[in-house]
C-alpha positions as CSV (number, residue, x, y, z in Angstrom):
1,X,-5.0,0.7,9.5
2,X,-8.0,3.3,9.6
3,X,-9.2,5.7,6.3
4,X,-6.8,8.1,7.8
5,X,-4.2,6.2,8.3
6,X,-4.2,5.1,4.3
7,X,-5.3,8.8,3.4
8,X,-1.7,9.6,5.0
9,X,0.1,6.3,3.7
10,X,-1.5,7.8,-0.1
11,X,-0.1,11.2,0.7
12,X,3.7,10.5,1.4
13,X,3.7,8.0,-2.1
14,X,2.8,11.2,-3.8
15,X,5.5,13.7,-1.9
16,X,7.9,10.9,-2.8
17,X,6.8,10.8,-6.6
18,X,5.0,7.6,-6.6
19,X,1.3,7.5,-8.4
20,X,-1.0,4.6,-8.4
21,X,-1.5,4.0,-12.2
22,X,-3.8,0.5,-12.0
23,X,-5.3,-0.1,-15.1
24,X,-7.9,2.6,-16.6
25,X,-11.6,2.4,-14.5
26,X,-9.9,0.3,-12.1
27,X,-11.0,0.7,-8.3
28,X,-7.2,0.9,-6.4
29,X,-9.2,-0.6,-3.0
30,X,-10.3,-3.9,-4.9
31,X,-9.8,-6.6,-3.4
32,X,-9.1,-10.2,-4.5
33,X,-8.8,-12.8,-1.5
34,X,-6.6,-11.4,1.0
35,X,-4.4,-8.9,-1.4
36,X,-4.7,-5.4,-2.6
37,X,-2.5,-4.6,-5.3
38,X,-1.1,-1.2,-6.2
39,X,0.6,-1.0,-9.7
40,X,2.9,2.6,-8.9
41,X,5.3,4.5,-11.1
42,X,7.5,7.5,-10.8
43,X,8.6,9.9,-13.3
44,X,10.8,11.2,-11.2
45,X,12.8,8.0,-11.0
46,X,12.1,6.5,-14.6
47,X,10.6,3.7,-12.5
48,X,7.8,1.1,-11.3
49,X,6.7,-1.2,-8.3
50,X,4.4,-3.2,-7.1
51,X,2.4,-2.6,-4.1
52,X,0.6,-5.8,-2.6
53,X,-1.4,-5.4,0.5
54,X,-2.3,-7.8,2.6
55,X,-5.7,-7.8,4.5
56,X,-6.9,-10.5,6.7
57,X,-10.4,-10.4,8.7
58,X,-10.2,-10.6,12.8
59,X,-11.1,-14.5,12.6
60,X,-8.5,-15.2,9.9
61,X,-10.9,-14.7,6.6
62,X,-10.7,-12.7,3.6
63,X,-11.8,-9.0,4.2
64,X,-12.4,-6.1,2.4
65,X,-11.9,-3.4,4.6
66,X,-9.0,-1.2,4.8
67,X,-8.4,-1.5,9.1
68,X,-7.8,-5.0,8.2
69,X,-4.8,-4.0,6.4
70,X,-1.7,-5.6,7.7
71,X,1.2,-4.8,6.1
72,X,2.3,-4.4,2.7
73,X,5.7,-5.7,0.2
74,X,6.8,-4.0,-2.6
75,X,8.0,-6.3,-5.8
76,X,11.6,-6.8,-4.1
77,X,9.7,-8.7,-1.0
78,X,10.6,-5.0,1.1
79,X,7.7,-5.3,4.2
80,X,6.1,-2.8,6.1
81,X,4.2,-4.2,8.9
82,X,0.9,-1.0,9.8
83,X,1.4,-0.5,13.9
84,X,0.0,2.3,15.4
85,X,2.0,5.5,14.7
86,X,4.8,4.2,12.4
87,X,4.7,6.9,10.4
88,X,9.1,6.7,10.6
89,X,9.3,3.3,9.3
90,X,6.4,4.0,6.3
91,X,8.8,6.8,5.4
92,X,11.7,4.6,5.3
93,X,9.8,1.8,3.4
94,X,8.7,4.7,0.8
95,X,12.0,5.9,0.3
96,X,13.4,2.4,-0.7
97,X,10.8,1.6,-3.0
């Protein structure tokens, strides 16, 4: 996954309603060992999840960039696995959230 990439994945949580509400002064790209977790609520839907993303360097390590990201579950163990161009299926995941 690439800045855009994420920019676009950030973009279609907020046409769906979702906002990232980590705790106050909180950085939403920290990362602690291989996870990246995204505390998300929408008022829409009187309702909260969990995002948890996992990013693993090319030789297996920890890594803190975001085109290490490989895919993501939400708190019901839902997956979406980043490929190129899967816009669809990050749709669908956002829409089951």
């Amino acid at each position: 996954m690439n800045d855009e990439e994420m920019n676009r994945f950030m973009n279609l949580l907020l046409e769906h309603g979702w906002r990232v509400r980590n705790t106050a002064g909180s950085d939403i790209f920290h990362v602690s060992g291989f996870e990246m977790v995204w505390e998300l609520t929408n008022e829409d839907l009187y309702t909260t999840n969990i995002l948890t993303f996992f990013i693993i360097g090319d030789l297996g390590q920890p890594s803190t960039k975001i085109k290490d990201i490989i895919h993501v579950t939400d708190k019901n163990n839902n997956q979406l696995i980043f490929t190129k161009n899967n816009i669809i299926d990050q749709i669908n995941f956002i829409e089951n959230l």
